[in-house]
PyMOL Python script that loads the backbone (N, CA, C, O; Angstrom):
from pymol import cmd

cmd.read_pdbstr("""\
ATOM      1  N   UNK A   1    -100.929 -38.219   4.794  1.00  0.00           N
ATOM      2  CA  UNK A   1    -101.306 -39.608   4.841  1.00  0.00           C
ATOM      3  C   UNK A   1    -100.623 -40.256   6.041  1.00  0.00           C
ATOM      4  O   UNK A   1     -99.395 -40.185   6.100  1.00  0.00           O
ATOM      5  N   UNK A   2    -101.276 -40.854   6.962  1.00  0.00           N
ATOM      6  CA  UNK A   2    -100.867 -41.533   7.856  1.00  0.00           C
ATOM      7  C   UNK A   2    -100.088 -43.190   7.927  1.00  0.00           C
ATOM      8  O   UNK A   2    -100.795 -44.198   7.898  1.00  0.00           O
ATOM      9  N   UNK A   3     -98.960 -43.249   7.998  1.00  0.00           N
ATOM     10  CA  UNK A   3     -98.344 -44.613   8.048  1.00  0.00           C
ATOM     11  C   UNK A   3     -98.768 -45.811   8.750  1.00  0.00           C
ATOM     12  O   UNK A   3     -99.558 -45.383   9.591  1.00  0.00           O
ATOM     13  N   UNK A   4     -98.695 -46.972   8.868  1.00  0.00           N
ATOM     14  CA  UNK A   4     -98.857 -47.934   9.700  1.00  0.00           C
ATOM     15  C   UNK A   4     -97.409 -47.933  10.598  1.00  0.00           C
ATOM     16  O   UNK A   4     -97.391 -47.843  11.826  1.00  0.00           O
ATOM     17  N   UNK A   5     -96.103 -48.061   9.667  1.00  0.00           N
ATOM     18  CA  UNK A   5     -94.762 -48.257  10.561  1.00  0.00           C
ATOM     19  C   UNK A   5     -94.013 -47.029  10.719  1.00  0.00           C
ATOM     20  O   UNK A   5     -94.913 -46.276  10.348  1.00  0.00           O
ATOM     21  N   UNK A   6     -93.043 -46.249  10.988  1.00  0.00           N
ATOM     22  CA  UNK A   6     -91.973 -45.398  10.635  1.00  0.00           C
ATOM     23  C   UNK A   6     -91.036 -45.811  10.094  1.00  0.00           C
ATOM     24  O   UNK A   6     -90.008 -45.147   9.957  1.00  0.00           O
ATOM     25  N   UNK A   7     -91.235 -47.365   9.538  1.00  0.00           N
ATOM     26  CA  UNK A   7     -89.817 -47.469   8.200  1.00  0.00           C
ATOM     27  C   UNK A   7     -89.983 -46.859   7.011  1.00  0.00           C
ATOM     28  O   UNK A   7     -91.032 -46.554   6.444  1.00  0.00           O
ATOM     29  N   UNK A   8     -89.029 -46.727   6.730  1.00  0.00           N
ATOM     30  CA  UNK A   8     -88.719 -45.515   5.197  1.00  0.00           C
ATOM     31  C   UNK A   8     -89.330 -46.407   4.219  1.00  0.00           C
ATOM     32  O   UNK A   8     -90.024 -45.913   3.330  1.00  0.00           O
ATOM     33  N   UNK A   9     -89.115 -47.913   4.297  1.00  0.00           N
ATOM     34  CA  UNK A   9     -89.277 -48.926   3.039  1.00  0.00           C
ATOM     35  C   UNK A   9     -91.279 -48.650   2.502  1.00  0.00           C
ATOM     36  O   UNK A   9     -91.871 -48.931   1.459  1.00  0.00           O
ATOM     37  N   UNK A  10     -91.711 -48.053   3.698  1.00  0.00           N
ATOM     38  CA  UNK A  10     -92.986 -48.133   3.348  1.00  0.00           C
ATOM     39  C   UNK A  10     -93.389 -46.673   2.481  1.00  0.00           C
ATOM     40  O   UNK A  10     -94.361 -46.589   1.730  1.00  0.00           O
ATOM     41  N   UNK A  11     -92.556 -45.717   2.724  1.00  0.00           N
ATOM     42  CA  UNK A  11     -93.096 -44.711   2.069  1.00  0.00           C
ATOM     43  C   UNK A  11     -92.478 -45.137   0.847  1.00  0.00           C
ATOM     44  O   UNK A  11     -93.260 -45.013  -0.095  1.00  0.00           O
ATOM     45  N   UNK A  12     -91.350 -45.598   0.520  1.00  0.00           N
ATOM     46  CA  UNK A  12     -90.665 -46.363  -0.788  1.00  0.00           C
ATOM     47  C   UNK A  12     -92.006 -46.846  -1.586  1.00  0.00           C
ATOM     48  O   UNK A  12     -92.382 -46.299  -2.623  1.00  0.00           O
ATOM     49  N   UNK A  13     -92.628 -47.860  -1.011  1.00  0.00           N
ATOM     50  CA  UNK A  13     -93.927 -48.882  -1.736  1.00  0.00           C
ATOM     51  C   UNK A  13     -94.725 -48.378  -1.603  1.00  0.00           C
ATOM     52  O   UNK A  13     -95.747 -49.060  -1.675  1.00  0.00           O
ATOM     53  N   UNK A  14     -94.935 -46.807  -1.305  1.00  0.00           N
ATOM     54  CA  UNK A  14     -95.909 -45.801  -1.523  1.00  0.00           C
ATOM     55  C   UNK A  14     -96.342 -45.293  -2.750  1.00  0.00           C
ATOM     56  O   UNK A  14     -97.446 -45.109  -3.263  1.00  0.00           O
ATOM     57  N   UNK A  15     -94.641 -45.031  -3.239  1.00  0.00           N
ATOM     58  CA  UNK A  15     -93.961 -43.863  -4.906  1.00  0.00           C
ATOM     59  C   UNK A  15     -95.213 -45.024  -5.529  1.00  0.00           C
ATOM     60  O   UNK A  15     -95.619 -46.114  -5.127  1.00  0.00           O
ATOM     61  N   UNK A  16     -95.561 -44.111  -6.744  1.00  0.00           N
ATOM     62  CA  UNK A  16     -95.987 -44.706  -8.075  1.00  0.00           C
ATOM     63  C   UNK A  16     -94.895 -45.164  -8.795  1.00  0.00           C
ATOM     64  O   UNK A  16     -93.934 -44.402  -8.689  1.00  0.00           O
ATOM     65  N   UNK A  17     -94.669 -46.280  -9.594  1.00  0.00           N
ATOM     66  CA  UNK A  17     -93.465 -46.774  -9.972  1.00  0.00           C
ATOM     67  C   UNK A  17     -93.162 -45.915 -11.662  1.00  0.00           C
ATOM     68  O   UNK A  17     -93.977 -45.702 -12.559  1.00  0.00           O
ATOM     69  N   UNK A  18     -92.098 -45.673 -11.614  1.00  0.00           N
ATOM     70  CA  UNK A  18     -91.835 -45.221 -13.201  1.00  0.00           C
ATOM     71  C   UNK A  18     -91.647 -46.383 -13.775  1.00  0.00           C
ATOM     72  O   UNK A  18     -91.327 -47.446 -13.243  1.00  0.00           O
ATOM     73  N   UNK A  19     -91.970 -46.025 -15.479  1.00  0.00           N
ATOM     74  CA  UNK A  19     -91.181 -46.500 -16.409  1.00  0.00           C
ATOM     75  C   UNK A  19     -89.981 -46.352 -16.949  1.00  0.00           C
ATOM     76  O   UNK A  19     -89.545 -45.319 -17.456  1.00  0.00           O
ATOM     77  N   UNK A  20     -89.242 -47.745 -16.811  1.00  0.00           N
ATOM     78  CA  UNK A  20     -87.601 -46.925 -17.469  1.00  0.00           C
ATOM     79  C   UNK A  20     -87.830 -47.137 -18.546  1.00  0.00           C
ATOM     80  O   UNK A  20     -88.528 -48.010 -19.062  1.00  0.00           O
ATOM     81  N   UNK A  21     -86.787 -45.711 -19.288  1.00  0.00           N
ATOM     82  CA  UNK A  21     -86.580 -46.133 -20.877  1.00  0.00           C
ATOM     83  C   UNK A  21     -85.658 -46.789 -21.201  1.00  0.00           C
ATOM     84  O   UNK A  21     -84.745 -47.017 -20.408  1.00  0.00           O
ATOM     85  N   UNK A  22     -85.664 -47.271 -22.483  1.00  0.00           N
ATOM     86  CA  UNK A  22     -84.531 -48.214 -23.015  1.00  0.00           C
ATOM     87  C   UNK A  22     -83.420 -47.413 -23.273  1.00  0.00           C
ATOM     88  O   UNK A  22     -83.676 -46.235 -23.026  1.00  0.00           O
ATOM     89  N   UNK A  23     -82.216 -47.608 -23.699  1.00  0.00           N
ATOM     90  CA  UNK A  23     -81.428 -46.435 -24.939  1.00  0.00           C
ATOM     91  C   UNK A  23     -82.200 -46.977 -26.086  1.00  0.00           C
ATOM     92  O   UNK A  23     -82.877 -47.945 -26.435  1.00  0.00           O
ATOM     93  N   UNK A  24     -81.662 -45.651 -26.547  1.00  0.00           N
ATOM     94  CA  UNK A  24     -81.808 -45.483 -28.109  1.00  0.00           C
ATOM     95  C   UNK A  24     -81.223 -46.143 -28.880  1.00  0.00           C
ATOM     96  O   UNK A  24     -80.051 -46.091 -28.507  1.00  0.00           O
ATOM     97  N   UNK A  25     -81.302 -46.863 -29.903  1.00  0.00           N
ATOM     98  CA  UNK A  25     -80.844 -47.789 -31.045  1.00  0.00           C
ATOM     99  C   UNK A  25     -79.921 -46.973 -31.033  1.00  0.00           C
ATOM    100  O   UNK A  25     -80.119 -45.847 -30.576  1.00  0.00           O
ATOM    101  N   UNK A  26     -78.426 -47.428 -31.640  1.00  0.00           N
ATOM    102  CA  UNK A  26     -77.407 -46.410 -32.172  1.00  0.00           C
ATOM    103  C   UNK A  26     -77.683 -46.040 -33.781  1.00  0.00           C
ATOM    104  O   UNK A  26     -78.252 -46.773 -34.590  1.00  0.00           O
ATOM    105  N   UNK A  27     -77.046 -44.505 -34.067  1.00  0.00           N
ATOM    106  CA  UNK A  27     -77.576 -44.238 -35.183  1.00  0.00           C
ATOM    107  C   UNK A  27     -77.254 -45.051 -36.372  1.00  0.00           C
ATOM    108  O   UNK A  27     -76.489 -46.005 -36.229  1.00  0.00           O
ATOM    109  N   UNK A  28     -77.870 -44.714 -37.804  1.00  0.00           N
ATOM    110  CA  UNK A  28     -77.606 -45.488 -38.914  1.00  0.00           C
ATOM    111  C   UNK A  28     -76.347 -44.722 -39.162  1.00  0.00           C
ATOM    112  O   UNK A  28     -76.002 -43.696 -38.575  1.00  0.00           O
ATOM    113  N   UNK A  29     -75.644 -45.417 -40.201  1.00  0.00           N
ATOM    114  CA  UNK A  29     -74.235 -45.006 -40.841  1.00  0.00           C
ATOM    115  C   UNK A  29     -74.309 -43.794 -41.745  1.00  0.00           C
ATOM    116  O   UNK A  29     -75.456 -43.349 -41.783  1.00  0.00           O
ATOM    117  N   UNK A  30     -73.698 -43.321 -42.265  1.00  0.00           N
ATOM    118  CA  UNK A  30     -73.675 -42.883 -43.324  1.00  0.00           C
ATOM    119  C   UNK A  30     -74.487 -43.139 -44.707  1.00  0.00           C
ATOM    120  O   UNK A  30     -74.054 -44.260 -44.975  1.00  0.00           O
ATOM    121  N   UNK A  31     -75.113 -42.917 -45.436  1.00  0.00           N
ATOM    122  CA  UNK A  31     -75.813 -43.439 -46.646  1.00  0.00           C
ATOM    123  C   UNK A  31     -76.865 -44.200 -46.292  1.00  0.00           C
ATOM    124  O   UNK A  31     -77.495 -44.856 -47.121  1.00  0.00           O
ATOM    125  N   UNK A  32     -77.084 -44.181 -45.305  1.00  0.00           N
ATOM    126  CA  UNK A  32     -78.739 -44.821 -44.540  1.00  0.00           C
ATOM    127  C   UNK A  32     -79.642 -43.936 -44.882  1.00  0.00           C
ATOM    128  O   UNK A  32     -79.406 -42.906 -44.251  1.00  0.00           O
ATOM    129  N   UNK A  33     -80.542 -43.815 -45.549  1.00  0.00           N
ATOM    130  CA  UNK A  33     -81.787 -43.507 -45.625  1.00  0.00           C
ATOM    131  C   UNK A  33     -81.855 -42.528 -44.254  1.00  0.00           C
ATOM    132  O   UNK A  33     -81.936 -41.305 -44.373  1.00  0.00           O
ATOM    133  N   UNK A  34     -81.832 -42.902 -43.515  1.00  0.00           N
ATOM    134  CA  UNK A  34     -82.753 -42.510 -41.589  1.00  0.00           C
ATOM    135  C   UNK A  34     -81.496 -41.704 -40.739  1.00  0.00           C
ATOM    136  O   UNK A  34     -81.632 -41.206 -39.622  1.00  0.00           O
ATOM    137  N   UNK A  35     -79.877 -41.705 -41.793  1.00  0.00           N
ATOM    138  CA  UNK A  35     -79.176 -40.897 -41.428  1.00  0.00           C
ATOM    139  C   UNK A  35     -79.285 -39.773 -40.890  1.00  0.00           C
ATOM    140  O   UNK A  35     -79.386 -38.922 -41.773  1.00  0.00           O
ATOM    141  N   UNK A  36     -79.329 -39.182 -39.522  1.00  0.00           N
ATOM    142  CA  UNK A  36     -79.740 -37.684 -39.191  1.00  0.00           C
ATOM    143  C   UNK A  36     -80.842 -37.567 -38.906  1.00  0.00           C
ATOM    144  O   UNK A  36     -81.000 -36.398 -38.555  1.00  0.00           O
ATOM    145  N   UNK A  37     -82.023 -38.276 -38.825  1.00  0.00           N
ATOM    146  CA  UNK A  37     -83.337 -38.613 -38.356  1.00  0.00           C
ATOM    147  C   UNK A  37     -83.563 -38.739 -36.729  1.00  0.00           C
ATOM    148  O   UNK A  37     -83.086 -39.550 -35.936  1.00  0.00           O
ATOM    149  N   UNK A  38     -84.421 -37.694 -36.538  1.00  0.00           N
ATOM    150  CA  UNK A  38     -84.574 -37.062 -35.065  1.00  0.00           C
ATOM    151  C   UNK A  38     -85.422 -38.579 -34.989  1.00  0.00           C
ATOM    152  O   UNK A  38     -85.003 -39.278 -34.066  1.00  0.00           O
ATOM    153  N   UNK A  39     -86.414 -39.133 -35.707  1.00  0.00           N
ATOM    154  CA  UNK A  39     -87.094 -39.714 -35.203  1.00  0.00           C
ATOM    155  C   UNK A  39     -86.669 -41.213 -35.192  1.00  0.00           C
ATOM    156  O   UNK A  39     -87.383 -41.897 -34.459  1.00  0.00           O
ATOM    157  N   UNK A  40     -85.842 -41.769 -35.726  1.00  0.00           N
ATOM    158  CA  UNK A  40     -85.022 -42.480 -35.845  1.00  0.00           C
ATOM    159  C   UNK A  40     -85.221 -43.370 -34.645  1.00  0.00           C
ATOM    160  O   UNK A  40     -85.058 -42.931 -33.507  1.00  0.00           O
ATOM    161  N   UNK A  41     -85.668 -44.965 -34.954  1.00  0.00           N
ATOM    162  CA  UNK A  41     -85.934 -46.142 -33.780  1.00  0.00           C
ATOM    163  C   UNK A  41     -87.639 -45.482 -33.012  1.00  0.00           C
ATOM    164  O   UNK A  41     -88.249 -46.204 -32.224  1.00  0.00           O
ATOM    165  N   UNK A  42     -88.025 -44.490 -33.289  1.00  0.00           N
ATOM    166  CA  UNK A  42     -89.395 -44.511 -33.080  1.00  0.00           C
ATOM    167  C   UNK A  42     -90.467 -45.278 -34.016  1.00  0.00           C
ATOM    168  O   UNK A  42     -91.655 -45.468 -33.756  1.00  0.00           O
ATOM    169  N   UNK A  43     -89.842 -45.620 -35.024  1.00  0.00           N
ATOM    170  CA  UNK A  43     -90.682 -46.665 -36.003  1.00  0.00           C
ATOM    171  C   UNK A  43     -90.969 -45.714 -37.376  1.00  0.00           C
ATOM    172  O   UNK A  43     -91.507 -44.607 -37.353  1.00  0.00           O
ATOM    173  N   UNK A  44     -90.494 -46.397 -38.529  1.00  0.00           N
ATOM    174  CA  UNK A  44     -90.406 -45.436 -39.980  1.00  0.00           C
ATOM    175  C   UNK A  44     -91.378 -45.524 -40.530  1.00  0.00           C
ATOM    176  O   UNK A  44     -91.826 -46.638 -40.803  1.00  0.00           O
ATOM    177  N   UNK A  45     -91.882 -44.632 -40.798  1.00  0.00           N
ATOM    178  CA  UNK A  45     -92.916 -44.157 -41.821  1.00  0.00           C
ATOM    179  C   UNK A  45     -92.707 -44.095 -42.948  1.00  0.00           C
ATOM    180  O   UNK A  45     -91.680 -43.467 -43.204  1.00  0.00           O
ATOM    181  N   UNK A  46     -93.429 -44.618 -44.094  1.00  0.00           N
ATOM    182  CA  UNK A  46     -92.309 -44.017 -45.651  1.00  0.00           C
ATOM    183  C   UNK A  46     -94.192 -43.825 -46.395  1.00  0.00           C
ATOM    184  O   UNK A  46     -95.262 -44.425 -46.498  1.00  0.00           O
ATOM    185  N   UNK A  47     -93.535 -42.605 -46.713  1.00  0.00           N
ATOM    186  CA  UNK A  47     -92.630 -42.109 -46.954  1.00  0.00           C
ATOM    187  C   UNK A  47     -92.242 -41.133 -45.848  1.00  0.00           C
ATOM    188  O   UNK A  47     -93.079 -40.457 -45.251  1.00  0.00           O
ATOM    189  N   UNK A  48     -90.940 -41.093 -45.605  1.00  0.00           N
ATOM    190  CA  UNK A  48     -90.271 -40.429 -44.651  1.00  0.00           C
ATOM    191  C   UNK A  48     -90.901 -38.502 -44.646  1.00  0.00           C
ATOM    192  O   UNK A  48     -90.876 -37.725 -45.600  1.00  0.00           O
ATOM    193  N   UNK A  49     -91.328 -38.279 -43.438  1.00  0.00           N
ATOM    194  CA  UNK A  49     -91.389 -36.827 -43.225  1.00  0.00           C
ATOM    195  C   UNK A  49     -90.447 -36.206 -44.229  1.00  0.00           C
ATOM    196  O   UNK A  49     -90.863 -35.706 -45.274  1.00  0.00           O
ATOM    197  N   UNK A  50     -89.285 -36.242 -43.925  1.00  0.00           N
ATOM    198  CA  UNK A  50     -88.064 -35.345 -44.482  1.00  0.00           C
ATOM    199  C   UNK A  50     -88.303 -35.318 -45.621  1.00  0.00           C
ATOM    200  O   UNK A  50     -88.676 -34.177 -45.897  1.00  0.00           O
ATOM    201  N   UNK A  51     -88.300 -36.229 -46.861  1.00  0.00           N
ATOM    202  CA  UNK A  51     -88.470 -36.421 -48.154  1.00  0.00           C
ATOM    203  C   UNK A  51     -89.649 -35.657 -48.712  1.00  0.00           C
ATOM    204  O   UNK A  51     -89.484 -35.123 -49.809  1.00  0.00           O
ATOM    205  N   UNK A  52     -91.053 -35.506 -47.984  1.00  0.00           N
ATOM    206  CA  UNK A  52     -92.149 -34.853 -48.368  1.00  0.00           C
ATOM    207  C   UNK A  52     -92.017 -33.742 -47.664  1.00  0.00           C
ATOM    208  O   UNK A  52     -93.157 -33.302 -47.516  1.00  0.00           O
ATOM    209  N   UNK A  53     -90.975 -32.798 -46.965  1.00  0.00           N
ATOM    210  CA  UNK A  53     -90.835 -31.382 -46.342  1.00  0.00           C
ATOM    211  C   UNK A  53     -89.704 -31.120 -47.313  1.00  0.00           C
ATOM    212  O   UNK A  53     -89.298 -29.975 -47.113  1.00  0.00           O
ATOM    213  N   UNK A  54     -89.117 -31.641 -48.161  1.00  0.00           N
ATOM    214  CA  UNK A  54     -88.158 -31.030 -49.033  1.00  0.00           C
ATOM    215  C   UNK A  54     -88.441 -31.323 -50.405  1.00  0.00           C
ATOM    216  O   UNK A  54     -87.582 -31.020 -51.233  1.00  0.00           O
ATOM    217  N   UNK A  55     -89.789 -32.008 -50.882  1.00  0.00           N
ATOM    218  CA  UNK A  55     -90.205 -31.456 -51.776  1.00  0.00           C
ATOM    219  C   UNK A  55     -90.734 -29.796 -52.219  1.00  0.00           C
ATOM    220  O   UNK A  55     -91.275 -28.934 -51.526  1.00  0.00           O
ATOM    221  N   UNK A  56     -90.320 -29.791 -53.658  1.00  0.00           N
ATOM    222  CA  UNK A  56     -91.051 -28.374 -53.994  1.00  0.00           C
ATOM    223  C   UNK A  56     -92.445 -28.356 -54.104  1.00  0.00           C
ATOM    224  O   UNK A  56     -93.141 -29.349 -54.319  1.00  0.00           O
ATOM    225  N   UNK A  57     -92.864 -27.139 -53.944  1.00  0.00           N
ATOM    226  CA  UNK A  57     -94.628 -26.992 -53.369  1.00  0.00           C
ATOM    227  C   UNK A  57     -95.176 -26.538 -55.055  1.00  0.00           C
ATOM    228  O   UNK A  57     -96.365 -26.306 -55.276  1.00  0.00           O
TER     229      UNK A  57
END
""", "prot")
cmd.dss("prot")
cmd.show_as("cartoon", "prot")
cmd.util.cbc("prot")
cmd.orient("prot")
């Protein structure tokens, strides 16, 4: 691709821009429900995955 200038700033406002991520919520405590939950701050479902993978079949 051919430039108009040789300043760097233009190949800069070239990039496609990312998205930043946020952090992650910090985890729940102890005796939280969502304790140990990979998915945890992605938004809860209930009934929780975990609870219906550790039922007996």
């Amino acid at each position: 691709m051919k430039y108009f200038t040789d300043r760097p700033m233009e190949r800069v406002m070239m990039q496609i821009p990312r998205a930043q991520r946020d952090r992650p919520p910090p985890q729940p405590p102890e005796g939280h429900p969502c304790h140990g939950c990979r998915r945890y701050g992605e938004g809860c479902v209930l009934p929780c995955y975990r609870s219906v993978r550790d039922q007996p079949v």
